[in-house]
C-alpha positions as CSV (number, residue, x, y, z in Angstrom):
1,X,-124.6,-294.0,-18.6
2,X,-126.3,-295.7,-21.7
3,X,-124.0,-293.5,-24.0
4,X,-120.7,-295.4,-22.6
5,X,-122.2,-298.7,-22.6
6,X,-123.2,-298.7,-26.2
7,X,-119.7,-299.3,-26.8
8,X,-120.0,-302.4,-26.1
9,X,-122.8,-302.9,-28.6
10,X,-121.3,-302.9,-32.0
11,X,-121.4,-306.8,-32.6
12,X,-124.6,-307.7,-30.7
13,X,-126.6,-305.2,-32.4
14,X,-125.6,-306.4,-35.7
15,X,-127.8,-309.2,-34.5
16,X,-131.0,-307.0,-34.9
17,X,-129.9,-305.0,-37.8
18,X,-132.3,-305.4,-40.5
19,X,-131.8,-304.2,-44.2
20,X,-135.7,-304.2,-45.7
21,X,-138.0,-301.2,-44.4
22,X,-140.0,-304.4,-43.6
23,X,-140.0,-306.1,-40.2
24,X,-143.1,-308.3,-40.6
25,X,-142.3,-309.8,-43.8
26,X,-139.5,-312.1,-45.1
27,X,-136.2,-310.0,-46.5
28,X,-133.3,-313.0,-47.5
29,X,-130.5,-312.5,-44.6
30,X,-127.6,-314.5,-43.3
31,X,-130.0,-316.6,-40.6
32,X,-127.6,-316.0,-37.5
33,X,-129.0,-318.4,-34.3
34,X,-130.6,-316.3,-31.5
35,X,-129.4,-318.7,-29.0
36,X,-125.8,-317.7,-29.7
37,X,-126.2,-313.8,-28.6
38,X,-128.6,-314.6,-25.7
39,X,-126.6,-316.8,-23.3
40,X,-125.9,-315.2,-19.7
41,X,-126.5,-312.0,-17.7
42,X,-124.3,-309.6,-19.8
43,X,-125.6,-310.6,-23.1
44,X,-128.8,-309.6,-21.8
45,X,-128.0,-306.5,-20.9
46,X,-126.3,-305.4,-24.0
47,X,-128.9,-306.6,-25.8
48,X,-131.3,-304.2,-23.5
49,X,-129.1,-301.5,-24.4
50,X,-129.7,-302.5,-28.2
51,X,-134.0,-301.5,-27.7
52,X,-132.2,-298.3,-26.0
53,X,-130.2,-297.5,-28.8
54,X,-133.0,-298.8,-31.4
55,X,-135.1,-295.8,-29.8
56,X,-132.6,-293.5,-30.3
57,X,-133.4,-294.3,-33.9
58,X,-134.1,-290.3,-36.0
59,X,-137.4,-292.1,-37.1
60,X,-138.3,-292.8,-33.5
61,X,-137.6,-290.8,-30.0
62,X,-134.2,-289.5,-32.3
63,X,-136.6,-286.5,-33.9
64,X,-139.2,-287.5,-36.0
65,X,-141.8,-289.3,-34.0
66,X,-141.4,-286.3,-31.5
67,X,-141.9,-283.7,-34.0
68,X,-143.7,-285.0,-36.8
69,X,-146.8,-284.7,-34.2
70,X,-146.3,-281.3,-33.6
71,X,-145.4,-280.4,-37.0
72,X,-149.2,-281.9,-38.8
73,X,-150.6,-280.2,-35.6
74,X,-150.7,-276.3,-35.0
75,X,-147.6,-275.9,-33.0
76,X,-144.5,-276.2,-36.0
77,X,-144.7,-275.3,-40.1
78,X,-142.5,-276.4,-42.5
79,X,-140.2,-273.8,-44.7
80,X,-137.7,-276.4,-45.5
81,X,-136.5,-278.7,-48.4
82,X,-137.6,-282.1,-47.3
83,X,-141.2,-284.0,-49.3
84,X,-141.7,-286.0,-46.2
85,X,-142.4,-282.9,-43.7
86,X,-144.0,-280.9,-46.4
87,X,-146.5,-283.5,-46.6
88,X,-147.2,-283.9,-42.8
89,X,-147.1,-280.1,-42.7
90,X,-150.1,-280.1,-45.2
91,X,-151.9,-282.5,-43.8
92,X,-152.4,-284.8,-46.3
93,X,-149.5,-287.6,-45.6
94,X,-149.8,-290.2,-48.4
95,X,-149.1,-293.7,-48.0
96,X,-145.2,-293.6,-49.7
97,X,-144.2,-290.8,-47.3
98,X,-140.7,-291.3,-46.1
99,X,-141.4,-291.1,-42.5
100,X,-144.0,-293.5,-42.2
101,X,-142.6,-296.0,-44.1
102,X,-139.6,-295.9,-41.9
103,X,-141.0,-295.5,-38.6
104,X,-143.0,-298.6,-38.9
105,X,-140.3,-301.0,-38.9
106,X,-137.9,-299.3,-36.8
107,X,-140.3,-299.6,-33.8
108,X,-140.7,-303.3,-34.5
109,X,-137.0,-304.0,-34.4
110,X,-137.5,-302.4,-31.2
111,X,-140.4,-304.8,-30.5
112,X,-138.1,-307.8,-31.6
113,X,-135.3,-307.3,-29.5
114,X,-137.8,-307.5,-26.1
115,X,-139.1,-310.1,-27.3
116,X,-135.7,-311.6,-27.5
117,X,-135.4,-311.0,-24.1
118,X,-138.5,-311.6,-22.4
119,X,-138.9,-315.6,-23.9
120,X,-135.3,-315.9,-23.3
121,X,-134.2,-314.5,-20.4
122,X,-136.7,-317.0,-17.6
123,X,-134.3,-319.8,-19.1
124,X,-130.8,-318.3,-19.2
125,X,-128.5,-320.6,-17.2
126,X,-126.2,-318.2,-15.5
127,X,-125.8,-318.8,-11.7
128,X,-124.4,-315.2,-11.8
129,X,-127.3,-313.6,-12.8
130,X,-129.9,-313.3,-10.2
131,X,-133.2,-312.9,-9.7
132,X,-133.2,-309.4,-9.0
133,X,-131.3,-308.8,-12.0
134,X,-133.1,-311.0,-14.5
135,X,-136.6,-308.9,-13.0
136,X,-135.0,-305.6,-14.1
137,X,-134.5,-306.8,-17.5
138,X,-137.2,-308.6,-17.9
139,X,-138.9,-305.2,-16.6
140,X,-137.5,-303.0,-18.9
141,X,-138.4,-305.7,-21.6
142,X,-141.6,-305.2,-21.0
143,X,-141.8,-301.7,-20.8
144,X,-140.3,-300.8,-23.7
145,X,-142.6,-303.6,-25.6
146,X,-145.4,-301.7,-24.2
147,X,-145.1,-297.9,-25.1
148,X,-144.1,-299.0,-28.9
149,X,-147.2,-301.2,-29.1
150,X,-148.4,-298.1,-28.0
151,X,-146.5,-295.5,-29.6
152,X,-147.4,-297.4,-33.2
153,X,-151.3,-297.8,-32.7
154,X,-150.8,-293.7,-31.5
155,X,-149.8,-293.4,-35.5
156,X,-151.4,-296.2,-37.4
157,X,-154.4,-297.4,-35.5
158,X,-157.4,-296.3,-34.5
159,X,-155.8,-296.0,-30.6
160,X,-159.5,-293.9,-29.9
161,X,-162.0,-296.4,-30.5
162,X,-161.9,-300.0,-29.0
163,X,-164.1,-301.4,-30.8
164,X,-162.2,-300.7,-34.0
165,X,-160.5,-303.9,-36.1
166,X,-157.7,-301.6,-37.3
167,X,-155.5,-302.2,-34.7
168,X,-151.8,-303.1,-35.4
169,X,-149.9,-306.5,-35.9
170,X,-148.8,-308.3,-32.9
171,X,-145.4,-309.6,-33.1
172,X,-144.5,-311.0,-29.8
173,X,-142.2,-314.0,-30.0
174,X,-138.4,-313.7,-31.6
175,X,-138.2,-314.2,-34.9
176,X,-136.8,-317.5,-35.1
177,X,-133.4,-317.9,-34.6
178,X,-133.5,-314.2,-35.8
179,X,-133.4,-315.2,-39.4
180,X,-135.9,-312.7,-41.1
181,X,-136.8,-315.6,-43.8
182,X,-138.8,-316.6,-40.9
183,X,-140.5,-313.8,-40.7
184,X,-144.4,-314.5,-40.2
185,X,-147.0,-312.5,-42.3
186,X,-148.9,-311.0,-39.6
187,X,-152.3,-309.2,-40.1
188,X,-154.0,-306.7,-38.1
189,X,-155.1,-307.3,-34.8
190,X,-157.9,-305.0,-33.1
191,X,-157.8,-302.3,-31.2
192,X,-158.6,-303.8,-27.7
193,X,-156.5,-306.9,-28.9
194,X,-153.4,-304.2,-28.9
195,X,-154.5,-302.9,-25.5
196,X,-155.1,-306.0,-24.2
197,X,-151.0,-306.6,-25.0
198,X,-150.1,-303.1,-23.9
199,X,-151.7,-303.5,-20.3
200,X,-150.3,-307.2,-20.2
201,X,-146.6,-305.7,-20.8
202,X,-147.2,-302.7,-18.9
203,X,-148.6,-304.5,-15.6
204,X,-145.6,-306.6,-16.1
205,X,-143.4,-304.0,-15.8
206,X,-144.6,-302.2,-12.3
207,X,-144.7,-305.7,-10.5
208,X,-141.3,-306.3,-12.0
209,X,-139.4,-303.1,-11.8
210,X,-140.2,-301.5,-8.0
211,X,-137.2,-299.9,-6.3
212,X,-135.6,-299.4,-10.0
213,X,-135.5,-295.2,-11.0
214,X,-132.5,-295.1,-13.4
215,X,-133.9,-291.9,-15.1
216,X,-132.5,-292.9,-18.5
217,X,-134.4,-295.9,-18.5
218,X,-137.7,-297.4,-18.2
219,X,-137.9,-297.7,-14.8
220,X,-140.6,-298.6,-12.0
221,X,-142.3,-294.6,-12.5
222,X,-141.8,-294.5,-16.0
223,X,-143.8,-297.8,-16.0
224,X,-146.0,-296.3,-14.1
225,X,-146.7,-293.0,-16.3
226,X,-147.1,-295.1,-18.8
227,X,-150.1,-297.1,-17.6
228,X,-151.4,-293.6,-16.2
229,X,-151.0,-292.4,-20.3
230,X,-152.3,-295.5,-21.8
231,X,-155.7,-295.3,-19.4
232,X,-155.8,-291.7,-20.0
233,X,-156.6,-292.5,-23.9
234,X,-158.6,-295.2,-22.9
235,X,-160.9,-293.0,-21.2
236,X,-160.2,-295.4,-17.8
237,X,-159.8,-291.9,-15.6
238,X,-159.9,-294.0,-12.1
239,X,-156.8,-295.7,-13.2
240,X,-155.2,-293.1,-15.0
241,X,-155.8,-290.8,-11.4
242,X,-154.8,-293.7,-9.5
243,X,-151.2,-294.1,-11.1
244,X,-150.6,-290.6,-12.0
245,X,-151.0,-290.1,-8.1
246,X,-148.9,-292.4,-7.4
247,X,-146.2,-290.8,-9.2
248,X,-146.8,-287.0,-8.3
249,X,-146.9,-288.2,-4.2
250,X,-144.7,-291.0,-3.8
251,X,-141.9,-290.5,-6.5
252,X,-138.9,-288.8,-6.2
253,X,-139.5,-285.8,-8.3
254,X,-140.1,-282.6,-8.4
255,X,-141.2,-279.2,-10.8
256,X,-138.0,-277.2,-11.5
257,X,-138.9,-273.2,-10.9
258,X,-137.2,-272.0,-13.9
259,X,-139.0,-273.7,-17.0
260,X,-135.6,-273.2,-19.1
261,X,-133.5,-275.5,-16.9
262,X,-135.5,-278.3,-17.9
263,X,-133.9,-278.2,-21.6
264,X,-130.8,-276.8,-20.7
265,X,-129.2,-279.5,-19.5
266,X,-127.8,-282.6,-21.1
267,X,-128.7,-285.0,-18.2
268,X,-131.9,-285.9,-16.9
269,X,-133.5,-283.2,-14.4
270,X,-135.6,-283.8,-11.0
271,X,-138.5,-283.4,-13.4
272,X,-137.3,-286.0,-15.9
273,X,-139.3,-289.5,-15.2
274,X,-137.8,-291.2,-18.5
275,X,-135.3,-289.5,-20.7
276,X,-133.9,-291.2,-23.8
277,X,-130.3,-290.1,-23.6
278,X,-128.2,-288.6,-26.4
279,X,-124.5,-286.8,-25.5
280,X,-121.9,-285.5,-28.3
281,X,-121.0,-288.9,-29.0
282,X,-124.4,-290.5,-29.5
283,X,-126.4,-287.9,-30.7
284,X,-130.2,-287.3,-31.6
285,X,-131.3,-284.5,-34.9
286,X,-133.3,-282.5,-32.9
287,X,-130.9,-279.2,-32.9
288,X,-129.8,-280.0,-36.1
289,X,-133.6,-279.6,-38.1
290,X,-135.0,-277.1,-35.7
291,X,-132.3,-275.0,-35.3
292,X,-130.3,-275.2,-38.4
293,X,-132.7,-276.8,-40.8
294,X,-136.3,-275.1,-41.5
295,X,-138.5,-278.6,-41.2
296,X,-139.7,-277.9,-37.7
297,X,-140.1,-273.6,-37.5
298,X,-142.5,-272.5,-34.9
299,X,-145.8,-271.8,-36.3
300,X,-147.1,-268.1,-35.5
301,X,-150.2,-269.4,-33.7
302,X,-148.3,-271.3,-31.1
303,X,-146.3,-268.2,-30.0
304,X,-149.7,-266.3,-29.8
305,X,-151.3,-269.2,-28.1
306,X,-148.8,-267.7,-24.8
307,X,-150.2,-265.4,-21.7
308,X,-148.4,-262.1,-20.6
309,X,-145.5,-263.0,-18.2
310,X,-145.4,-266.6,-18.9
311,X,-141.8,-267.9,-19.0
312,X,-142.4,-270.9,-21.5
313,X,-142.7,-267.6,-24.1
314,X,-138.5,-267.3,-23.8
315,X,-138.1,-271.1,-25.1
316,X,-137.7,-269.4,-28.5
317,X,-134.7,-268.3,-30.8
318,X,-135.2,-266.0,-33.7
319,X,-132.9,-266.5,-36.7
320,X,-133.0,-266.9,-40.7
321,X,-136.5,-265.6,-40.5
322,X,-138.7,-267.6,-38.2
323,X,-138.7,-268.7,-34.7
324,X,-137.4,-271.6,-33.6
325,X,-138.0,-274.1,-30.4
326,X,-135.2,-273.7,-27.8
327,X,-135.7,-276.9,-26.2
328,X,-133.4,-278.6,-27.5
329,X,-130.4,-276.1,-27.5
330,X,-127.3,-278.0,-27.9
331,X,-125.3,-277.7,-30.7
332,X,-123.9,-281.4,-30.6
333,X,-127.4,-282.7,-31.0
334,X,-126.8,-283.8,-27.0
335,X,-130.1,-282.8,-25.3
336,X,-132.6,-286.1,-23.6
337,X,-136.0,-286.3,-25.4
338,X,-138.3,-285.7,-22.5
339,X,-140.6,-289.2,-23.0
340,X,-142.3,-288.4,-19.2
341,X,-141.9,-285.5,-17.3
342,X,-143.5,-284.9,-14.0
343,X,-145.5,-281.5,-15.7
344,X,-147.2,-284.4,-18.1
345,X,-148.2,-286.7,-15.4
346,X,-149.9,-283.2,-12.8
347,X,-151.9,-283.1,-16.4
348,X,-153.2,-286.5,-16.4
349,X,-154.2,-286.1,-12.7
350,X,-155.7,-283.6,-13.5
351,X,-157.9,-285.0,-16.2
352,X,-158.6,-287.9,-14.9
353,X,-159.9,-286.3,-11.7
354,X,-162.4,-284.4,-13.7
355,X,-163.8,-286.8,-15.1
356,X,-163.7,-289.4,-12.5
357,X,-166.0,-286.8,-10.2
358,X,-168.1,-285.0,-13.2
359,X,-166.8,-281.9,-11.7
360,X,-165.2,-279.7,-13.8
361,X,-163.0,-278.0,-10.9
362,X,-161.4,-281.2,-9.6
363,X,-158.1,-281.1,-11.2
364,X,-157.9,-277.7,-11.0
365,X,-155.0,-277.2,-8.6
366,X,-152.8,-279.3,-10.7
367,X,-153.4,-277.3,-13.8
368,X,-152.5,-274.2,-11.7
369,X,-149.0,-276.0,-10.2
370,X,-147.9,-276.2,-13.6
371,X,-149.2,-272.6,-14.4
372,X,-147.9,-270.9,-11.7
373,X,-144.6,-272.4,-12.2
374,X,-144.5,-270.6,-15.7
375,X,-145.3,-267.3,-13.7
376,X,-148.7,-267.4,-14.6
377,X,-151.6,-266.3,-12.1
378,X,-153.5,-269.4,-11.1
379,X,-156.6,-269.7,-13.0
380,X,-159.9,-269.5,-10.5
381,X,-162.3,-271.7,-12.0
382,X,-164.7,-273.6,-14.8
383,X,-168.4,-273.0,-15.4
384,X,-168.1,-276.5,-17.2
385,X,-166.1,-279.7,-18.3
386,X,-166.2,-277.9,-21.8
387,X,-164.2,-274.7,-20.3
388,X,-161.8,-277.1,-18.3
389,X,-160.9,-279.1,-21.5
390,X,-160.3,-276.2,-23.5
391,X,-158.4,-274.9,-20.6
392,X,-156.9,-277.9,-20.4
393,X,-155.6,-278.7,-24.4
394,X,-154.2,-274.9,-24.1
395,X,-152.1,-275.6,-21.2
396,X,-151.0,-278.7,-22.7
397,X,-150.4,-276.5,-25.7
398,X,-147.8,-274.2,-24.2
399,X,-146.2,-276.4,-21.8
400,X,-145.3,-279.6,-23.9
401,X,-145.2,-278.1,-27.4
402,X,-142.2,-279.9,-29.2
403,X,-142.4,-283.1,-27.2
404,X,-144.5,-284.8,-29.0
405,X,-148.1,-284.3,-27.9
406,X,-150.3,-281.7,-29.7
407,X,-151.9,-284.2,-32.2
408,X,-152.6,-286.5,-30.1
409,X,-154.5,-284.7,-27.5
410,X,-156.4,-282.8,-30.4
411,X,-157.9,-286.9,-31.7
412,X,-158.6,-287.9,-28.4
413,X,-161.3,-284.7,-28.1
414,X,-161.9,-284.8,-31.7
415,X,-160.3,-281.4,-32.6
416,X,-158.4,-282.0,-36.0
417,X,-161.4,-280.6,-38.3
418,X,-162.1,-277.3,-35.9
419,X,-158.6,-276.4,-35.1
420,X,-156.8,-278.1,-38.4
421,X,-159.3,-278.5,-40.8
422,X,-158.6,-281.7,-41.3
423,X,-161.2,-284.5,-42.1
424,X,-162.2,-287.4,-39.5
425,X,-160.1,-290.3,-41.4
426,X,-156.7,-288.6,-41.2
427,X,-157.2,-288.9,-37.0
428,X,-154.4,-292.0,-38.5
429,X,-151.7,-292.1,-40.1
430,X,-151.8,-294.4,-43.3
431,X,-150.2,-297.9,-43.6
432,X,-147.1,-297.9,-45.7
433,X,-147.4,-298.5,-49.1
434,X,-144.3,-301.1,-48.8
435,X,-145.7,-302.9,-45.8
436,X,-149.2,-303.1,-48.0
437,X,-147.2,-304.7,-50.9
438,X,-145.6,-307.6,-49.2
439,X,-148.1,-308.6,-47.3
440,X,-150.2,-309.5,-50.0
441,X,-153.6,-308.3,-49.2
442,X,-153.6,-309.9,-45.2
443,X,-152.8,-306.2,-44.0
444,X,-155.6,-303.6,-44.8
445,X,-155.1,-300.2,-44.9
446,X,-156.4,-297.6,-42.5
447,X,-160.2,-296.1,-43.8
448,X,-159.9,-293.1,-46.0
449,X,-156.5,-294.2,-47.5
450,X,-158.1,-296.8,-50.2
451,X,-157.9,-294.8,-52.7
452,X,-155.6,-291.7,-52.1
């Protein structure tokens, strides 16, 4: 459905198109007035659609946020041509690599366009659009505002310690009159600063969006998954069991039994919660550099990391030499990116009942519904919250591997030096060189990176 309507987009995106690779400082463009693309119900819409397609972006849910966090992780290696992913592959990302520099400001021009529409939208004098409608939008807005804020302090903040200063910027009004002159030198907020905005959008978004389950976009459950996620890293396990409950037993969604029908499909499944779309004509680079490039090859330990007679072990190809994911199978680059999926949210549950009850056996029927799905026997039992976490982090391992996960989960229990080798600082991702440079000494880079 988003495909089609990007048609419409061409002119009204140029609104948000933005030539530096820096959002937060000035770049000399054309000042075009905000006012004139934000006027009634439709604009707003298409202008929704333009965060959509901005997340489409290959820097963002496109390919490289997705698989740049497997790839510095255990579960991809790197036998390609390509400086950026050879540095992530090695671990030791500097702060000129390609990606980073270009991931950071694509997520804010996704970040500007909500915030377009969520100052905007309240005062939009259209008797046509009503209330209902301007709530979805306004919903979505919101949404999407939170799981970039979110998705960015993942990569360049310290998203595991709230008492930490190195948070991110917060941008959260339009740029005025979207003229990028305007642009205000922002420095870093903290850490519980960022989550204080994240929870503000996010809470937004459920009391805005109920009733709403378009699958292709953040809708009421995906709001919800997100707030489950978000207090999952926090280490807030009531509220993270709380709305990952809600989802599992009141949404409308369900495991598929065969593990390969998930990915081979180029619309959103029962499982899918939030897919961003991609089809022939608006398509992603997944198939393209893990099937036909050699920057994202299946690292040996992940396919040893798989039990006897579990299915998830077939979502391989062999060819030119290595193995590949299968996930992502189509040739025209036409498969979702799977942002929440009903197996991810059993696994929060299943955390955050643990650790809500200190007993180490409390989410252990929602690990074994995803196991047994695989056609794996159900596991019986931990001595301790040690063996469920390990437990845990495997099954993780093998059921999400190339969606964007593995490094993340291996921070949040402190993993990268035993499993990667890697020392504490690199738990981030460097600021940008470029972003460092125009700010003029108000941003400060991540600790660890001063001096590489």
């Amino acid at each position: 459905m988003l495909a089609n309507m990007k048609k419409l987009l061409f002119i009204l995106l140029a609104v948000f198109t933005i030539q530096s690779c820096d959002i937060l400082e000035p770049d000399p463009l054309t000042a075009l007035d905000a006012n004139a693309a934000l006027v009634d119900g439709t604009s707003a819409n298409a202008i929704l659609l333009g965060a959509y397609s901005r997340m489409q972006n290959i820097n963002y849910y496109g390919l490289e946020y997705v698989l740049n966090n497997d790839l510095i992780a255990d579960n991809a290696r790197y036998q390609g041509f390509f400086d950026s992913q050879l540095e992530i592959d090695q671990r030791a990302v500097p702060f000129t690599n390609l990606w980073i520099t270009q991931a950071w400001p694509n997520i804010y021009r996704v970040i500007n366009i909500t915030n377009l529409l969520i100052t905007g939208v309240p005062d939009l004098e259209d008797g046509t659009f009503s209330q209902a409608a301007r709530n979805r939008v306004l919903g979505e807005a919101h949404a999407i505002r939170a799981l970039a804020y979110f998705d960015l302090l993942r990569i360049y903040g310290e998203f595991f310690n709230e008492s930490s200063s190195f948070g991110m910027p917060l941008l959260i009004e339009p740029i005025e009159n979207n003229d990028f002159n305007r642009i205000p030198n922002l420095s870093r907020s903290t850490v519980a600063q960022v989550y204080a905005q994240v929870m503000s959008d996010v809470d937004a978004a459920v009391d805005l969006l109920p009733g709403f389950n378009d699958r292709g976009r953040m809708n009421f459950w995906a709001a919800l998954s997100l707030r489950a996620r978000i207090q999952l890293y926090r280490g807030n396990y009531t509220e993270a069991f709380q709305d990952a409950n809600r989802v599992i037993s009141e949404g409308p969604f369900q495991l598929l039994d065969n593990v390969r029908d998930i990915y081979a499909t180029l619309t959103p499944t029962a499982e899918s919660i939030f897919d961003v779309e991609f089809n022939d004509q608006d398509q992603s680079s997944f198939n393209t550099y893990i099937v036909r490039r050699d920057e994202y090859n299946v690292d040996p330990s992940l396919l040893e990391a798989f039990e006897d007679g579990d299915a998830r072990a077939d979502l391989f190809t062999f060819s030119r030499n290595s193995f590949r994911s299968d996930k992502y199978p189509d040739n025209n680059n036409g498969n979702n990116t799977k942002v929440f999926r009903l197996a991810e949210i059993y696994f929060i549950r299943a955390e955050a009942a643990v650790f809500t009850n200190n007993d180490p056996n409390a989410g252990l029927a929602d690990l074994n519904t995803v196991r047994t799905r695989a056609g794996l026997e159900p596991l019986s039992g931990f001595a301790s919250t040690d063996a469920f976490v390990d437990a845990l982090l495997q099954e993780r391992r093998v059921e999400l591997n190339y969606e964007g996960h593995r490094f993340f989960d291996l921070v949040r229990y402190n993993r990268i030096g035993t499993v990667l080798g890697m020392p504490d600082f690199r738990k981030v991702w460097p600021i940008p060189r470029d972003e460092l440079l125009v700010s003029q000494g108000v941003l400060v880079q991540n600790p660890g990176y001063e001096t590489l």
